[in-house]
Phi, psi and omega in degrees: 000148203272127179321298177297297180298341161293301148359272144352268138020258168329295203293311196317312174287323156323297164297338178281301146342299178275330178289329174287339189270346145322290205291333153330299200276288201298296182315334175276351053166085173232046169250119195228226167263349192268162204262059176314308179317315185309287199313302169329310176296321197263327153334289190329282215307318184299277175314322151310300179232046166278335187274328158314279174333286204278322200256351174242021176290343169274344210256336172289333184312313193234060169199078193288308200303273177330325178282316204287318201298287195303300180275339162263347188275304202295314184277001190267322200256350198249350175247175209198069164295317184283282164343303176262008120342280158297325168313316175293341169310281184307323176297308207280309182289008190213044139079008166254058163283009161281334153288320177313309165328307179303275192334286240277279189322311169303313189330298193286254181356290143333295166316305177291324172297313200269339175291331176271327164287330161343285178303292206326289227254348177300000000 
């Protein structure tokens, strides 16, 4: 498969991925004020590809298409920099920037923590 098109792929599915775990949180109607989708998504997203990198790099290494597909199309459309960029926005203008604070530390932290068990266990 053609790169760009794994890519291509990839992000649709991703994106499909992250719309769906939004939709997940409002049906179950487990959406509040702190940005629960985000943190999920960008977890998820985080461990896909600590577990690609580290723990599946020899089955990716001579498959540039596969790699390209999982890390850059699926964690690329499946993760949400923009989304908690903005969101952390919305948080600081409408007068919570201690829930804003709240995100950006679980985000980052959380994320380096399942990335670091991640590495741990390769």
């Amino acid at each position: 498969m053609n790169i760009w098109a794994a890519v291509f792929l990839g992000g649709g599915i991703g994106s499909l991925m992250r719309f769906g775990i939004t939709k997940l949180l409002l049906m179950l109607d487990l959406r509040g004020a702190f940005p629960w989708a985000t943190l999920i998504a960008n977890l998820l997203s985080a461990a896909l590809l600590a577990w690609m990198l580290l723990r599946m790099q020899a089955h990716f290494q001579h498959r540039p298409a596969l790699s390209a597909f999982v890390a850059v199309g699926i964690c690329g459309g499946f993760s949400t920099f923009s989304t908690f960029s903005y969101e952390n926005f919305l948080l600081i203008r409408e007068g919570a920037p201690g829930m804003a604070l709240a995100n950006i530390t679980v985000n980052v932290l959380a994320c380096l923590s399942v990335f670091w068990f991640v590495a741990r266990t390769a």
